[in-house]
C-alpha positions as CSV (number, residue, x, y, z in Angstrom):
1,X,-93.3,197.0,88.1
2,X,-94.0,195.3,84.8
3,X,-97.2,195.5,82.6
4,X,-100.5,193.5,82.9
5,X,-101.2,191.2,80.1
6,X,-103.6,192.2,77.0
7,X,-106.6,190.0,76.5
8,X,-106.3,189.1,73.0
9,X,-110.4,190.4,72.7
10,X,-108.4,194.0,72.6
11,X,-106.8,193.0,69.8
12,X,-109.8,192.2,68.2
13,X,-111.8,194.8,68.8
14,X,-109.1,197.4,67.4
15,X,-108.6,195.6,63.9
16,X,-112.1,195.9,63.3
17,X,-111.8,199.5,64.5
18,X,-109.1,200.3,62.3
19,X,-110.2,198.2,59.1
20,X,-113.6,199.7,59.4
21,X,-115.4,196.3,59.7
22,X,-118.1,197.5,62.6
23,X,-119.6,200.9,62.9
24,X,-117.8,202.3,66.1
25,X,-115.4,205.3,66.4
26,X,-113.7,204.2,70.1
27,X,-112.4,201.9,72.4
28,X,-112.3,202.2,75.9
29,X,-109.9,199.7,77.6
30,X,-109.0,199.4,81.7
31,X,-106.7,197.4,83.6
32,X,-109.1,194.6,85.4
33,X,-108.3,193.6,89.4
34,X,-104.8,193.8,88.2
35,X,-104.7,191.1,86.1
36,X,-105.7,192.1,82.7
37,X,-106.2,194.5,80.3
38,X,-110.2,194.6,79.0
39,X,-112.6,196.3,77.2
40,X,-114.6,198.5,79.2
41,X,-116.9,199.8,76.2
42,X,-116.8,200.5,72.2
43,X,-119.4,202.4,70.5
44,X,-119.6,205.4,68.2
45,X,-120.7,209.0,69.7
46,X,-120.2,212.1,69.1
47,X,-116.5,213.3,70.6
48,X,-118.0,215.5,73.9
49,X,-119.9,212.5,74.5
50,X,-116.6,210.6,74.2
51,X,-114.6,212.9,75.8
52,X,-117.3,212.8,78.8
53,X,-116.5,209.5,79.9
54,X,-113.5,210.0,81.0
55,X,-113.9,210.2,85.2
56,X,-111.8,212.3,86.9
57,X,-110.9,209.7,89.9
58,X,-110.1,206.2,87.5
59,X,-107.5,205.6,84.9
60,X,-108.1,204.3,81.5
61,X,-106.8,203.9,78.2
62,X,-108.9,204.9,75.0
63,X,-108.7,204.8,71.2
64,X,-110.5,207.1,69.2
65,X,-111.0,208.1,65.4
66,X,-110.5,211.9,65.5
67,X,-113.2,214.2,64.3
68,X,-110.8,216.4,62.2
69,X,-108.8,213.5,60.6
70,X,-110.0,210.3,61.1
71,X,-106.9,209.6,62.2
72,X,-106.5,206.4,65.3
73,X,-105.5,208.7,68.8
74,X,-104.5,206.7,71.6
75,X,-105.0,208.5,75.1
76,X,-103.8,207.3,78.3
77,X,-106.1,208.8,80.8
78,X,-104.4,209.4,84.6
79,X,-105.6,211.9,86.4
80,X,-104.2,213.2,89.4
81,X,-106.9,212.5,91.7
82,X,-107.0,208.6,90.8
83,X,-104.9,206.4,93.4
84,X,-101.2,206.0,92.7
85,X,-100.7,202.4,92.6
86,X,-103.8,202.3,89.9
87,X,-101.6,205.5,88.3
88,X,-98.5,203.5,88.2
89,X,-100.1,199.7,86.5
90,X,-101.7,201.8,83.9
91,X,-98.6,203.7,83.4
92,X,-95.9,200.1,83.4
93,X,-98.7,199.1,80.6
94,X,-99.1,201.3,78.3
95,X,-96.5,200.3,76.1
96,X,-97.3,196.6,76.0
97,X,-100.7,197.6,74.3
98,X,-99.7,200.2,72.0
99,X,-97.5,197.5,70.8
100,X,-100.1,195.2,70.3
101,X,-102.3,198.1,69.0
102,X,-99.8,198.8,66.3
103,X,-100.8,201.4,63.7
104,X,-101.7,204.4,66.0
105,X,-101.2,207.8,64.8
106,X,-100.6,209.9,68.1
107,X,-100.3,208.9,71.6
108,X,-101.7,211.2,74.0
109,X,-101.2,211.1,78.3
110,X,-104.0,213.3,79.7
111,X,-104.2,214.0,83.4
112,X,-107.1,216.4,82.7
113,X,-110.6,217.0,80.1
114,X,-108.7,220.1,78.5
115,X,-105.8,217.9,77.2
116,X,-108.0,215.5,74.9
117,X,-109.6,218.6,73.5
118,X,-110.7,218.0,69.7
119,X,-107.6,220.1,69.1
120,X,-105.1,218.0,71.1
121,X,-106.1,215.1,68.8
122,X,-104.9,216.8,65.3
């Protein structure tokens, strides 16, 4: 299975999260009816507020700025209780974005709240 496409809006949104140019602190990006990869929300919160949007039965890929560092984390979120096929596109495209993302510090896969601990991050 290949990767979905990334809608060049992702791109977008990421420069001005890395250049600084609008106040937000993450990205959250899902794969669309299979298609597409989309923004599902940017924003700037506090990182357990972050860190609580992450569902337990849906996949989803996320940028953040790390409280400790400031450093760029990307996290690909599968848990084990989301369905496999969704498990498996998310999983066939996360390299196609992280190559469009460019300029990431650390890649994180999380199955689970406890792996995208403020500590995982550093």
């Amino acid at each position: 299975m290949s990767g979905v496409p990334v809608n060049p809006a992702c791109v977008t949104e990421w420069t001005a999260l890395k250049l600084k140019k609008k106040d937000i602190n993450y990205i959250i990006y899902k794969v669309e009816k299979e298609r597409e990869i989309v923004i599902e929300e940017a924003g700037k919160v506090a990182y357990d507020d972050f860190k609580a949007k992450f569902d337990t039965s849906t996949c989803r890929y996320a940028v953040v700025e790390a409280p400790t560092n400031r450093k760029l984390v990307f996290i690909m979120w599968t848990p084990g209780s989301a369905p496999v096929k969704e498990r498996m596109i998310y999983a066939s495209s996360r390299q196609g974005l992280l190559d469009k993302l460019g300029g990431v510090s650390k890649s994180i896969q999380a199955t689970g709240h406890s792996e995208i601990a403020k500590e995982a991050l550093v």
